[in-house]
C-alpha atoms as a printed R data frame, in Angstrom:
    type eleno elety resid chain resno       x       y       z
1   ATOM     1    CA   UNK     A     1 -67.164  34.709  17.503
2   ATOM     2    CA   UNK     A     2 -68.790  31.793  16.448
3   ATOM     3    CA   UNK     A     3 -67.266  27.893  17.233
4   ATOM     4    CA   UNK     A     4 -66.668  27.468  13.884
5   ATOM     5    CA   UNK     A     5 -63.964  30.564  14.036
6   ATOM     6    CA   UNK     A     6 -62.468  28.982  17.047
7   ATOM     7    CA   UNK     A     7 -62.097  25.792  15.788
8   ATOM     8    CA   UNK     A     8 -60.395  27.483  12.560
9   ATOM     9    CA   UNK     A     9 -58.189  29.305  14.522
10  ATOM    10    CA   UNK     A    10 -57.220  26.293  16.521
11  ATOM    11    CA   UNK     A    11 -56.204  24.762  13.638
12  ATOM    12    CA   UNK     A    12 -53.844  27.666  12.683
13  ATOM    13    CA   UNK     A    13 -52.042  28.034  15.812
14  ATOM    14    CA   UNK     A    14 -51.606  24.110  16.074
15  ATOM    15    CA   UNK     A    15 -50.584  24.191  12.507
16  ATOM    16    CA   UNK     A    16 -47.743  26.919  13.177
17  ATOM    17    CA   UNK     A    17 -46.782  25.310  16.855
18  ATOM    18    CA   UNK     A    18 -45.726  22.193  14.480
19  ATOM    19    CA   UNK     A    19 -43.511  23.759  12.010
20  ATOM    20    CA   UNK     A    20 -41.817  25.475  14.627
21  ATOM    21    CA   UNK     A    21 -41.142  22.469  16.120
22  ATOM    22    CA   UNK     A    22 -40.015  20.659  12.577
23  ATOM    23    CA   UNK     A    23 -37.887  23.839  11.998
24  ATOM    24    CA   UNK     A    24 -36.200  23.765  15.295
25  ATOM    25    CA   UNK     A    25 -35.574  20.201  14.435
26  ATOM    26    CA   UNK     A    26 -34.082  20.730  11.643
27  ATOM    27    CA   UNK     A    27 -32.161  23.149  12.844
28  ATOM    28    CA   UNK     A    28 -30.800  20.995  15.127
29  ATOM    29    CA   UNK     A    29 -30.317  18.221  13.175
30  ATOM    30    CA   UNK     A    30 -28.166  19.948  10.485
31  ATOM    31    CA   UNK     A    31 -26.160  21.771  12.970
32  ATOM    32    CA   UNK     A    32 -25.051  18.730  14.509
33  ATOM    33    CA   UNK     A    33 -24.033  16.850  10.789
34  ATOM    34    CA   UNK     A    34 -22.147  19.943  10.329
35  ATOM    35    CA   UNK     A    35 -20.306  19.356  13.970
36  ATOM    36    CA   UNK     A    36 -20.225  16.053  13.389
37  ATOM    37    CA   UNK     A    37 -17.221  16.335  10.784
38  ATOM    38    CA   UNK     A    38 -14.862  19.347  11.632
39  ATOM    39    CA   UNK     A    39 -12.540  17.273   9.598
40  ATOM    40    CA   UNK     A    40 -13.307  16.753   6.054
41  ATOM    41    CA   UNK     A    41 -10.252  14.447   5.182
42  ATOM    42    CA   UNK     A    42  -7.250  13.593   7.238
43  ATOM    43    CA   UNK     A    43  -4.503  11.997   5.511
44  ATOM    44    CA   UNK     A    44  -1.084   9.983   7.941
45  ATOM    45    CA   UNK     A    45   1.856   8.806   6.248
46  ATOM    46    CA   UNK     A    46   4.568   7.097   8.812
47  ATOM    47    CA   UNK     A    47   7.509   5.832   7.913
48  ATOM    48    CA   UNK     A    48   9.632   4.276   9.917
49  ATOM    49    CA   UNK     A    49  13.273   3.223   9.333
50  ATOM    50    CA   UNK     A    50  15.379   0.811  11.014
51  ATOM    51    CA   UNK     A    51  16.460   2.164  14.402
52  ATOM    52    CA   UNK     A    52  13.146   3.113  15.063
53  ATOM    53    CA   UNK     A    53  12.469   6.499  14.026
54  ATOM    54    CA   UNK     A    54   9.032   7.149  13.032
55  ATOM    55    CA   UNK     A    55   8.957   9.985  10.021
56  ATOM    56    CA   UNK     A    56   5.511  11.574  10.535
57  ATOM    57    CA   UNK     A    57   3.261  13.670   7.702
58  ATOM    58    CA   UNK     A    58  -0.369  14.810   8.859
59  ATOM    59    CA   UNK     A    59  -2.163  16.632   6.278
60  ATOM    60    CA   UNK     A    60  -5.665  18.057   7.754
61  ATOM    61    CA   UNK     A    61  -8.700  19.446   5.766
62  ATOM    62    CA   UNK     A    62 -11.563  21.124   7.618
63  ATOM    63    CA   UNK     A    63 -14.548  21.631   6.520
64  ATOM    64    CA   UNK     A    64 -14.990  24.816   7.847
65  ATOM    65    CA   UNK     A    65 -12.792  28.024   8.337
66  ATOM    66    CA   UNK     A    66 -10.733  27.369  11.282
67  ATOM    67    CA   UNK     A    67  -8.462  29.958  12.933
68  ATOM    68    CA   UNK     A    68  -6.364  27.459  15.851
69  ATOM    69    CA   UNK     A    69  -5.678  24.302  16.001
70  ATOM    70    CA   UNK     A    70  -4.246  22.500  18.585
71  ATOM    71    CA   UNK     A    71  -3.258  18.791  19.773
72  ATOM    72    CA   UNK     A    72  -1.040  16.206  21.839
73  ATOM    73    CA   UNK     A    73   1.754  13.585  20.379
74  ATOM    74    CA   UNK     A    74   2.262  10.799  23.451
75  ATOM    75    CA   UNK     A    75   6.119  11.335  23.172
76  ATOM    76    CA   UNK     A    76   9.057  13.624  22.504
77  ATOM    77    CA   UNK     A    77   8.715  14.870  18.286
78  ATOM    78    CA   UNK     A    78  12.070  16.621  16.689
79  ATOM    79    CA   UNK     A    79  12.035  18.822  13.080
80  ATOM    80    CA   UNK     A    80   9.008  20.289  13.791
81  ATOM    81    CA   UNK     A    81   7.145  21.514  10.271
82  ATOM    82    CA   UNK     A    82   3.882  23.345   9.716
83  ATOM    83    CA   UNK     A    83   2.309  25.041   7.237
84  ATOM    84    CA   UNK     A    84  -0.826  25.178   4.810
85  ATOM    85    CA   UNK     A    85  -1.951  25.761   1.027
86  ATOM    86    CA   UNK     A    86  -2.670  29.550   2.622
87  ATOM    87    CA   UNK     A    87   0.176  30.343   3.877
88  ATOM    88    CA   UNK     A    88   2.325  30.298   6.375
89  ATOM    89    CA   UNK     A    89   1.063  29.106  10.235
90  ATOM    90    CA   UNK     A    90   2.039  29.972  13.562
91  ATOM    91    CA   UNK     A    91   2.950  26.846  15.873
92  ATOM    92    CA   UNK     A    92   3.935  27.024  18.842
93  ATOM    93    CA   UNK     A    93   5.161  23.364  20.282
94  ATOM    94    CA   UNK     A    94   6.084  22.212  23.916
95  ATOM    95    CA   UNK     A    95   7.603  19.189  24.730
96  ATOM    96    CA   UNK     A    96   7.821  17.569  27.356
97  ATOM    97    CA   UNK     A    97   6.541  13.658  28.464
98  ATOM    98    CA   UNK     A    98   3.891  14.746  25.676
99  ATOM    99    CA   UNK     A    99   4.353  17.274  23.157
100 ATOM   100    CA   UNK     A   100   1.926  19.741  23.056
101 ATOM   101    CA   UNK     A   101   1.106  21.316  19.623
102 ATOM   102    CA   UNK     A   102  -1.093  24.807  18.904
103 ATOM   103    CA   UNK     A   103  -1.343  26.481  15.975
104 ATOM   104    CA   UNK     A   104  -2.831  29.397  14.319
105 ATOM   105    CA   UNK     A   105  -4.161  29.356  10.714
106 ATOM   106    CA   UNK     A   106  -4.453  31.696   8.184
107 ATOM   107    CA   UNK     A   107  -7.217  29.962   5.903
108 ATOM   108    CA   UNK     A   108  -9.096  30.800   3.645
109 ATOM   109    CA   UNK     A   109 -12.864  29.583   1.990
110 ATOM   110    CA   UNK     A   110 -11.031  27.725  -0.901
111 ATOM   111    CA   UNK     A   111  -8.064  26.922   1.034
112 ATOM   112    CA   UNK     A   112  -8.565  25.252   3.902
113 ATOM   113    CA   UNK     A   113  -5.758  22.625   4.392
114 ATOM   114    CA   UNK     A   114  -2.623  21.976   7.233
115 ATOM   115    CA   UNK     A   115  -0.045  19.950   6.896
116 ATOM   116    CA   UNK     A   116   2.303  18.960   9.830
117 ATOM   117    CA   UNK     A   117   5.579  16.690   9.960
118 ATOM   118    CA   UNK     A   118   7.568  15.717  12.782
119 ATOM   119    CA   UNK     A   119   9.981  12.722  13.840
120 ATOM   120    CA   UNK     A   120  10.072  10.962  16.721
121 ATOM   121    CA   UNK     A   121  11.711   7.725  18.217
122 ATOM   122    CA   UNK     A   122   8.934   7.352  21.237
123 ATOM   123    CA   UNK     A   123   6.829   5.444  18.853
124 ATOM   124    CA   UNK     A   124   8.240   2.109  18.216
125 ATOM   125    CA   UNK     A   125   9.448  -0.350  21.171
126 ATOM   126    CA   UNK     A   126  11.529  -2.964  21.602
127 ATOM   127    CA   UNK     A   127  10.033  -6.608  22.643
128 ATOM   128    CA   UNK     A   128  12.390  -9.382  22.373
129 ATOM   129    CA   UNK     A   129  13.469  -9.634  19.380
130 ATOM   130    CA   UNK     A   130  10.551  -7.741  17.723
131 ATOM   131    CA   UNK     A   131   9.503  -3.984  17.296
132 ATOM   132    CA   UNK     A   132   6.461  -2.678  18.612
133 ATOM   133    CA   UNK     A   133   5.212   0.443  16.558
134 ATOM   134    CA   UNK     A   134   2.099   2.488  18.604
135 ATOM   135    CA   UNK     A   135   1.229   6.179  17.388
136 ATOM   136    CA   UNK     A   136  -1.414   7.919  18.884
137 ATOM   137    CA   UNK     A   137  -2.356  10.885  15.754
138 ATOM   138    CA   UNK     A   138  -5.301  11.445  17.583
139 ATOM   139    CA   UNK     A   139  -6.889  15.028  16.503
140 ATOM   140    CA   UNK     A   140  -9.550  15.136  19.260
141 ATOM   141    CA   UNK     A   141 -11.983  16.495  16.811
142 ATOM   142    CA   UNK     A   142 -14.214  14.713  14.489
143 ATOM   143    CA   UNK     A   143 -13.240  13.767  11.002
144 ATOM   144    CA   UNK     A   144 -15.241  12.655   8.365
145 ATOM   145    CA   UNK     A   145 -12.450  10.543   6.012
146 ATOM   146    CA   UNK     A   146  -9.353   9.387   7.076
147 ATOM   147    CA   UNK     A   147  -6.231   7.391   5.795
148 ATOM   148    CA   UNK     A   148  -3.419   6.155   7.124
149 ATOM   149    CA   UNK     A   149  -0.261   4.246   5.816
150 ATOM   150    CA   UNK     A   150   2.379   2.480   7.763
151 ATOM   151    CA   UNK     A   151   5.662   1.899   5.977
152 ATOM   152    CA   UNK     A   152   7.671  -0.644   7.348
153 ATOM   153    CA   UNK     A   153  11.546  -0.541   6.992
154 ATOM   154    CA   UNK     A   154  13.134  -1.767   4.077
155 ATOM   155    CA   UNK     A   155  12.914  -5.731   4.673
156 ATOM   156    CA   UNK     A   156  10.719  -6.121   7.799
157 ATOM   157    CA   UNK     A   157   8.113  -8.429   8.135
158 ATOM   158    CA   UNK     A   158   4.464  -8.207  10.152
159 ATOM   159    CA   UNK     A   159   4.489 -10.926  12.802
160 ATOM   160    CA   UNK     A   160   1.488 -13.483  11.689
161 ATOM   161    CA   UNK     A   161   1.041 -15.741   8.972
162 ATOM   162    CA   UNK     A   162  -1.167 -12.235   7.286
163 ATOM   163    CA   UNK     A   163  -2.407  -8.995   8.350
164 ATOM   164    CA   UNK     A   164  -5.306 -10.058  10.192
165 ATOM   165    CA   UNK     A   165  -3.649 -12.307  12.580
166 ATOM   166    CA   UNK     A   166  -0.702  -9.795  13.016
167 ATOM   167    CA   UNK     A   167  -0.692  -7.378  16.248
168 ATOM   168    CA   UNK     A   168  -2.974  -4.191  14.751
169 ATOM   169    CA   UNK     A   169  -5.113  -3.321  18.108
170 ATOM   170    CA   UNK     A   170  -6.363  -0.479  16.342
171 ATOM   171    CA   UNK     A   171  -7.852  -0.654  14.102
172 ATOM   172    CA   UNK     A   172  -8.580  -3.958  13.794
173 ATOM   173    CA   UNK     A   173  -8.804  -4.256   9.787
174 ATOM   174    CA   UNK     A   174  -6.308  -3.019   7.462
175 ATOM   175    CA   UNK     A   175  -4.292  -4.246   4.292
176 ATOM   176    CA   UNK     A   176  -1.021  -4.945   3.768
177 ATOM   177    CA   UNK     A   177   1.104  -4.453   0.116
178 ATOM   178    CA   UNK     A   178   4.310  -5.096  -0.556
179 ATOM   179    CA   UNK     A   179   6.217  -2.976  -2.579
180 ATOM   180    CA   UNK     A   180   9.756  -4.235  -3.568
181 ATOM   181    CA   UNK     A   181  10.993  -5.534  -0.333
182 ATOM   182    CA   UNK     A   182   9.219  -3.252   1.893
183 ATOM   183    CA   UNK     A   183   5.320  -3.617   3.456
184 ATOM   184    CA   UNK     A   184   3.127  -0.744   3.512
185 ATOM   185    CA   UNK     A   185   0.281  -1.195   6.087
186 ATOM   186    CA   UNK     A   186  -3.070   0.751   5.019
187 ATOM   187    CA   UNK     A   187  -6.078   1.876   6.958
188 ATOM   188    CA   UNK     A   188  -9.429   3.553   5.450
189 ATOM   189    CA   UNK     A   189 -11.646   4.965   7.846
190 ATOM   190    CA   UNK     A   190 -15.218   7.134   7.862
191 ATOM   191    CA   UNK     A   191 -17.056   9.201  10.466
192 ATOM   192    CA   UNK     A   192 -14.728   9.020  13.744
193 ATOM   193    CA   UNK     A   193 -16.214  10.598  16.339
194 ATOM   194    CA   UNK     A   194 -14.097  13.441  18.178
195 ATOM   195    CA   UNK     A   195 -14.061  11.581  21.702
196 ATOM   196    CA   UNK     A   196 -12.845   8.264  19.322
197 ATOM   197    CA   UNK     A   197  -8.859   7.554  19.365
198 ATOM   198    CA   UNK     A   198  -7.049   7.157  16.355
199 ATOM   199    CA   UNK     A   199  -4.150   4.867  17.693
200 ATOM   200    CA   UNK     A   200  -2.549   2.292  15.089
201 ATOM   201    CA   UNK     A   201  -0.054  -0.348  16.367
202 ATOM   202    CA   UNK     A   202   1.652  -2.896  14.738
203 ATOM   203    CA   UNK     A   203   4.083  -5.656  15.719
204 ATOM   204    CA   UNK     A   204   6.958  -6.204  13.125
205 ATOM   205    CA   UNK     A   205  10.458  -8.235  12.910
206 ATOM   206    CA   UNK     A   206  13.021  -6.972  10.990
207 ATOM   207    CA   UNK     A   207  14.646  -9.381   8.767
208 ATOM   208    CA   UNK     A   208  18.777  -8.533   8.276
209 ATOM   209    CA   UNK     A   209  20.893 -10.815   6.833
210 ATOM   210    CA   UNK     A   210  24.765 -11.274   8.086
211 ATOM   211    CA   UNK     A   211  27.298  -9.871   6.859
212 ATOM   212    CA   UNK     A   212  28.942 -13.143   5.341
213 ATOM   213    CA   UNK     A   213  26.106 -13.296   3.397
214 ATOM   214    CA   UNK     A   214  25.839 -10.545   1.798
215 ATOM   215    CA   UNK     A   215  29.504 -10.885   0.799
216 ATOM   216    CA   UNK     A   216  28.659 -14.235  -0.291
217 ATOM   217    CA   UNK     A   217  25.669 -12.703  -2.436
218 ATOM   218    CA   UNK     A   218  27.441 -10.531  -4.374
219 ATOM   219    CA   UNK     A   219  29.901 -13.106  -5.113
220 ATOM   220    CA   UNK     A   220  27.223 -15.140  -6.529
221 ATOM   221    CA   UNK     A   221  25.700 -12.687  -8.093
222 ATOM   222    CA   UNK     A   222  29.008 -11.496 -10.039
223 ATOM   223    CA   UNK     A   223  29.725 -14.911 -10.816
224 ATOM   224    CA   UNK     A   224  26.265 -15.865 -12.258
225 ATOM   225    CA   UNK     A   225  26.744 -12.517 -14.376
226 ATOM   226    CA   UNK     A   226  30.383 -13.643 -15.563
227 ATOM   227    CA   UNK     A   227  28.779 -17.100 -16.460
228 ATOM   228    CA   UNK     A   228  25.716 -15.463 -18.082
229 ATOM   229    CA   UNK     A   229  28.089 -13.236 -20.460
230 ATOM   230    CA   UNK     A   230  30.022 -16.513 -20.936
231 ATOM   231    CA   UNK     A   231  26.776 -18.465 -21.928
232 ATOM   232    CA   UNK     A   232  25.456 -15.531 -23.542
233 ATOM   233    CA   UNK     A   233  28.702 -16.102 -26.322
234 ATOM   234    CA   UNK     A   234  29.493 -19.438 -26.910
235 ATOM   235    CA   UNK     A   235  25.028 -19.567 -27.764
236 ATOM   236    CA   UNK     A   236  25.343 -16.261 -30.350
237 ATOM   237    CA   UNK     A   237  28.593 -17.353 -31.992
238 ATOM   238    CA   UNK     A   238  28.326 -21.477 -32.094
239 ATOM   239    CA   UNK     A   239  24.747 -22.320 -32.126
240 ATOM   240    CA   UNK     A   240  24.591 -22.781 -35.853
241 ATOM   241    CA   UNK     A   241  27.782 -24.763 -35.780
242 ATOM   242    CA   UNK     A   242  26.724 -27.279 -32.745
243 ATOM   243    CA   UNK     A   243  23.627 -28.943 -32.012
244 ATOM   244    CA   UNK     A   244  25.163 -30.668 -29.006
245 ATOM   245    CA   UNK     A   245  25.898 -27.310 -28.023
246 ATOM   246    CA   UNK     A   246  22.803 -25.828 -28.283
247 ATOM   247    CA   UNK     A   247  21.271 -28.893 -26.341
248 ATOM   248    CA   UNK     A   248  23.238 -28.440 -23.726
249 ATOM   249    CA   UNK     A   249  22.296 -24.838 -22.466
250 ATOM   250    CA   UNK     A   250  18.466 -25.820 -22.289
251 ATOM   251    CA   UNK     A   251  17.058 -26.265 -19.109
252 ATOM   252    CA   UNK     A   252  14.939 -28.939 -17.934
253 ATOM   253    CA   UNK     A   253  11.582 -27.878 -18.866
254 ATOM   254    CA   UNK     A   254  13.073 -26.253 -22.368
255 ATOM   255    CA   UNK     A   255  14.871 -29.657 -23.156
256 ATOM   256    CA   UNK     A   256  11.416 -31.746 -22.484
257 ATOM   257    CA   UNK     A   257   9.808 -29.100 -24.388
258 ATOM   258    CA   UNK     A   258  12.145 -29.714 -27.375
259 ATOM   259    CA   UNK     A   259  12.534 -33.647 -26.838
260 ATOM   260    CA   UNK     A   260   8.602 -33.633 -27.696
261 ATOM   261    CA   UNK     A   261   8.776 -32.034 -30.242
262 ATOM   262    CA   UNK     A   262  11.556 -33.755 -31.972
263 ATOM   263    CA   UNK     A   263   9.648 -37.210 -31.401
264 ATOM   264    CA   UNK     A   264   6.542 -35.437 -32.833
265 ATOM   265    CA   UNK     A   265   7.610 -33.374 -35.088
266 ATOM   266    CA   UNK     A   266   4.773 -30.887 -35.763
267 ATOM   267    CA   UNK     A   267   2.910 -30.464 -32.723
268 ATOM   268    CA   UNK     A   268  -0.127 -28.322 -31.087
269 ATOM   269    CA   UNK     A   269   1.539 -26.662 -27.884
270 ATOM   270    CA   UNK     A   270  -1.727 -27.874 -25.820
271 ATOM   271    CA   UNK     A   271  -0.215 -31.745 -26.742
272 ATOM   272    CA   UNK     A   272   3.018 -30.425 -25.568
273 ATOM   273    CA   UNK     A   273   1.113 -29.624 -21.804
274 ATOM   274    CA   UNK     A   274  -0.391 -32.856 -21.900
275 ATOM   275    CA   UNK     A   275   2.830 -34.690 -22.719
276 ATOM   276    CA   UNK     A   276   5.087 -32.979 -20.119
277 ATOM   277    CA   UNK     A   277   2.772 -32.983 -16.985
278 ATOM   278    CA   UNK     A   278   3.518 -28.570 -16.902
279 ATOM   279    CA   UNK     A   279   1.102 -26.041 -16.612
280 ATOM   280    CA   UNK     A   280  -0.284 -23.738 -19.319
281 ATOM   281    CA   UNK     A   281   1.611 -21.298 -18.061
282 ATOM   282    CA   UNK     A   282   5.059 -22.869 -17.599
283 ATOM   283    CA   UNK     A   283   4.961 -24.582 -21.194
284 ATOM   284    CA   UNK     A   284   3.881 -20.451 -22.806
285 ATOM   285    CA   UNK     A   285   7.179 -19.307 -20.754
286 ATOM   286    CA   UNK     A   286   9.237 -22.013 -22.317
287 ATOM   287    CA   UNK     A   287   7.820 -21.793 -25.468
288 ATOM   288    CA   UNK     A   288   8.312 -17.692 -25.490
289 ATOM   289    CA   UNK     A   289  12.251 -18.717 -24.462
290 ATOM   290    CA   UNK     A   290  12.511 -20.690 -27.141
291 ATOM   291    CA   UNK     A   291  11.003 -19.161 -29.627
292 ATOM   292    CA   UNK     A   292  13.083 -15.857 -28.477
293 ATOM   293    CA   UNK     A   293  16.493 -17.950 -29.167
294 ATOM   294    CA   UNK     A   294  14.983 -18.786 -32.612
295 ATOM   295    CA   UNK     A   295  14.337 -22.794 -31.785
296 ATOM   296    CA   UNK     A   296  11.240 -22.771 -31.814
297 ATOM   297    CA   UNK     A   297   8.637 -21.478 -34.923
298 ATOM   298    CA   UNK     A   298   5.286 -20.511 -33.479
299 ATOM   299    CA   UNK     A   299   2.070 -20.441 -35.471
300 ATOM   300    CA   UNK     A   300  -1.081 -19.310 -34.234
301 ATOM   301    CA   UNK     A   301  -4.295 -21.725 -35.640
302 ATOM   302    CA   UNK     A   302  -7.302 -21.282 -33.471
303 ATOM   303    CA   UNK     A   303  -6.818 -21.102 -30.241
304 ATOM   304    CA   UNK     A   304  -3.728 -22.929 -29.403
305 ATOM   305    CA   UNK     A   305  -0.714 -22.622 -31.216
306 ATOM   306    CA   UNK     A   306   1.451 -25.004 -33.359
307 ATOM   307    CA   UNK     A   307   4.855 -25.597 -32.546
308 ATOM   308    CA   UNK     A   308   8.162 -26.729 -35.198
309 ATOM   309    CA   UNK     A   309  11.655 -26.801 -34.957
310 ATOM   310    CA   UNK     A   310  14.149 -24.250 -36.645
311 ATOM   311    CA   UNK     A   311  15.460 -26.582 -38.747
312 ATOM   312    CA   UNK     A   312  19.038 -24.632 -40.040
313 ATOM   313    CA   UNK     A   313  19.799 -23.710 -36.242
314 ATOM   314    CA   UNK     A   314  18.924 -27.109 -34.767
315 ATOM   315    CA   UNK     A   315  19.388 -29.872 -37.295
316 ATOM   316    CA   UNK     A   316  17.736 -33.073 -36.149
């Protein structure tokens, strides 16, 4: 065989030695993406109330068919629930010091999702005066997305001037929105590896009035409504009949607003700003007051608007 065949066949073999190699790699490489994210999506909601109870909803997606599942809550967890869009599952929970949780699934290619709830009252401390909230929802396997909100009671407050300087060890960035008088706490996270802990803390103060004051509230609160009603009246039925009258339910910045204008006369509402030292924005509110009561005629020229009394309910 001459050197030239040799040579040739060299070639071959070294070619098909390297693509072995490259395919093993490969291999490799996309077997460990796919381990790298058992967990497609993993979705905690915890709401807590104001003795400390922690109301806990885990809703898992894998990314694969998965027949068991299994993992630890640091802590004793009550009203045990578990099931999935397949179907029922099989849990079988021991509690102890830590409550130990296994489960087997019944999934399916297009349905592939568990959901577990619990309660528990191991999760939030007492410090002080303060409340110290750590939950350890660690799955132990890797997850690919994950969210996680943290509802605060009903008018508790994070401890810190914002979220960033309040006590959240882990993990360290999160937002905070308030809804009504409650703060949800939010966390979005990506690609946590297995051997990674998902532990969120958070120190919080809750806020409760006494009771004298909430008697005294809803005093106030039906005596401003009497006195409303009351003012409501005498404006509907006598404020054709009496300009004093009329005058004398304006507030401040509606009474400087209509002082202007009566020295003015016609006026453009952007020379009403500039006369009474308000913002934009506080001289549109009054404006949209009075105009509501029927004071006030509004015309729009431009891009500001032009403001006149109502001459036959406020004679001037």
């Amino acid at each position: 065989m001459s050197s030239r065949k040799l040579a040739d066949i060299g070639i071959v073999f070294n070619l098909l030695i390297l693509i072995l190699v490259i395919s093993i790699t490969l291999l490799s490489v996309s077997t460990l993406v796919s381990a790298s994210s058992d967990i497609q999506f993993y979705k905690i909601d915890i709401e807590l109330d104001e003795e400390g109870k922690s109301d806990i909803q885990l809703v898992l997606t894998f990314r694969e068919l998965e027949r068991y599942f299994s993992f630890n809550v640091i802590g004793r967890i009550e009203n045990f629930e578990a099931t999935s869009n397949a179907g029922p599952v099989d849990c079988k929970v021991d509690i102890s010091g830590t409550s130990s949780i296994s489960c087997e699934m019944n999934l399916t290619e297009t349905k592939k999702e568990l959901q577990i709830n619990f309660t528990t009252t191991d999760f939030v401390k007492t410090l002080d005066d303060k409340f110290y909230f750590s939950g350890d929802l660690s799955p132990h396997i890797a997850v690919a997305d994950v969210s996680a909100t943290l509802k605060l009671p009903h008018g508790a407050l994070l401890v810190g001037e914002d979220i960033s300087s309040s006590v959240l060890s882990y993990p360290k960035s999160a937002s905070a929105h308030i809804v009504g008088d409650t703060i949800i706490v939010i966390w979005k996270l990506y690609n946590i590896p297995a051997a990674e802990l998902l532990k969120f803390e958070v120190l919080y103060e809750q806020v409760t009035p006494p009771p004298w004051f909430e008697l005294r509230m809803r005093h106030f609160i039906l005596l401003g409504a009497s006195f409303a009603v009351v003012i409501g009246f005498i404006f509907v039925r006598y404020l054709r009949k009496s300009e004093s009258l009329v005058l004398s339910v304006l507030d401040e910045y509606e009474r400087k607003v209509i002082d202007i204008i009566i020295r003015e006369g016609e006026v453009k509402q952007k020379r009403v700003v500039q006369l009474t030292n308000l913002s934009k924005a506080k001289v549109s509110r009054v404006v949209k007051t009075l105009a509501e009561r029927g004071l006030l005629e509004v015309e729009r020229r431009g891009r500001t608007n032009r403001l006149k009394l109502v001459k036959k309910k406020l004679k001037i």
